[in-house]
N, C-alpha and C positions, 0 to 999 in steps of 0.2 A: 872390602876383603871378602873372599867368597869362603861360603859355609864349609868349615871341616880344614881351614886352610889358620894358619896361627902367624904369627909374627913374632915368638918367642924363638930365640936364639939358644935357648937349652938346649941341653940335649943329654937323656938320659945315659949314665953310665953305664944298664944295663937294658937294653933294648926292649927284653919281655918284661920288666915292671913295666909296663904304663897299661895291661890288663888291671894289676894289682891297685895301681894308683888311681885310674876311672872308677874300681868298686871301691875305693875309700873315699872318694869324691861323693859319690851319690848316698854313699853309709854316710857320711858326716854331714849332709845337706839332710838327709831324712829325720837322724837327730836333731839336727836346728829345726826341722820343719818349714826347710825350704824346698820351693817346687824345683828343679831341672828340668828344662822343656825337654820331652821328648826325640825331639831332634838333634840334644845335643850343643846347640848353638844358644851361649847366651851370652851374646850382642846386646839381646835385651834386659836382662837381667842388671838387678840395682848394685851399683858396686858395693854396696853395702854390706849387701848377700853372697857374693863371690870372693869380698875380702877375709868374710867370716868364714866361709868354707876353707879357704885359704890357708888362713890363722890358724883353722881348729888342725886341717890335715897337718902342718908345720909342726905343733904342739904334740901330736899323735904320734911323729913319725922321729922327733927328738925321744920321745921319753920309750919308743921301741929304741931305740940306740943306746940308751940310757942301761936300759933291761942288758940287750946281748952284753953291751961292753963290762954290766957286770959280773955277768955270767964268764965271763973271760977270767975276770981277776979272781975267781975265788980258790 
């Protein structure tokens, strides 16, 4: 698969997050004190380290849902 190119079939709801979602990629990787190659491409990178980005961005972006949806009810 060539670089910058994905095989994930998502596809955002709203087109301009994924500015928003790369800078909490690399915020939450900097927290773990994981490196992101420069380039972007981690192919090489241990899943280990991408599941944990993964997990933590997932965990972040529930408990922002959490916050708005309670800000709704009150």
């Amino acid at each position: 698969m060539a670089q910058g190119q994905s095989r994930s079939s998502n596809v955002l709801v709203v087109p301009q997050a994924t500015a928003a979602l790369d800078q909490l990629k690399y915020e939450v990787a900097q927290e773990l004190g994981i490196q992101i190659p420069q380039d972007g491409y981690m192919g090489h990178m241990a899943t280990r380290d991408t599941g944990a980005i993964g997990g933590h961005i997932t965990r972040r972006l529930v408990q922002i849902a959490e916050q708005q949806l309670a800000g709704q009810f009150k």
